[in-house]
N, C-alpha and C positions, 0 to 999 in steps of 0.2 A: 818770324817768317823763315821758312828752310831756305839757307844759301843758294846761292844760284849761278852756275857757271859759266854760263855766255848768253850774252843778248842778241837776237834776231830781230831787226826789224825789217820788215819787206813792206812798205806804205806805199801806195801808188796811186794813179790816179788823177784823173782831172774833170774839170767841168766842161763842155764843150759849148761854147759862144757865137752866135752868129749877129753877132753886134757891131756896129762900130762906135760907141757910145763906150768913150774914156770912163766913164764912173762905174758903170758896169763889167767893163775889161778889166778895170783894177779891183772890184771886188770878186770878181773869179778868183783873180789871181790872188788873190789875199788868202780865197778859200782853198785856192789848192797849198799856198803854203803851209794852213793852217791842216792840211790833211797830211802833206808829204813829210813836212820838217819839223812843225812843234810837235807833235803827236811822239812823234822817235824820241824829242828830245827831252820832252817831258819824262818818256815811259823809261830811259835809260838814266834821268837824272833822282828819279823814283826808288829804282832798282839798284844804283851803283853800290849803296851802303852794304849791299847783299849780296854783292857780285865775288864771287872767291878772287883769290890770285892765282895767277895772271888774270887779269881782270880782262875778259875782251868783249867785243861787239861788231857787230855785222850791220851795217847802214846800205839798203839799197833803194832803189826805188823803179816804177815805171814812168817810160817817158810816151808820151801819145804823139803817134807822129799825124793826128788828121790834124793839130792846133797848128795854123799858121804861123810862120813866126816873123811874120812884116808887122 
């Protein structure tokens, strides 16, 4: 694999819910972690072997402000 010099991740995203059924709420939320946070950490823990020195990365993400957050 040719070296690679900085990681970008820009993951974002959510599922929108109009539930109030706990089982449900908590598998959104599972689904958005599993979009926002494993996805970067996966694709950065993938690529580190490859990453030149200085080794850097970029973690951001979007935040949805329609999800309530009561």
């Amino acid at each position: 694999m040719t070296p690679v010099d900085v990681i970008v991740n820009n993951a974002g995203g959510v599922v929108q819910t109009a539930t109030h059924d706990l089982t449900e709420i908590a598998a959104r939320w599972q689904q958005d972690f599993r979009t926002n946070v494993l996805t970067a950490v996966l694709l950065t823990e993938a690529l580190l072997p490859h990453l030149r020195r200085p080794k850097r990365s970029d973690h951001s993400s979007e935040f949805d402000c329609r999800r309530p957050s009561r």
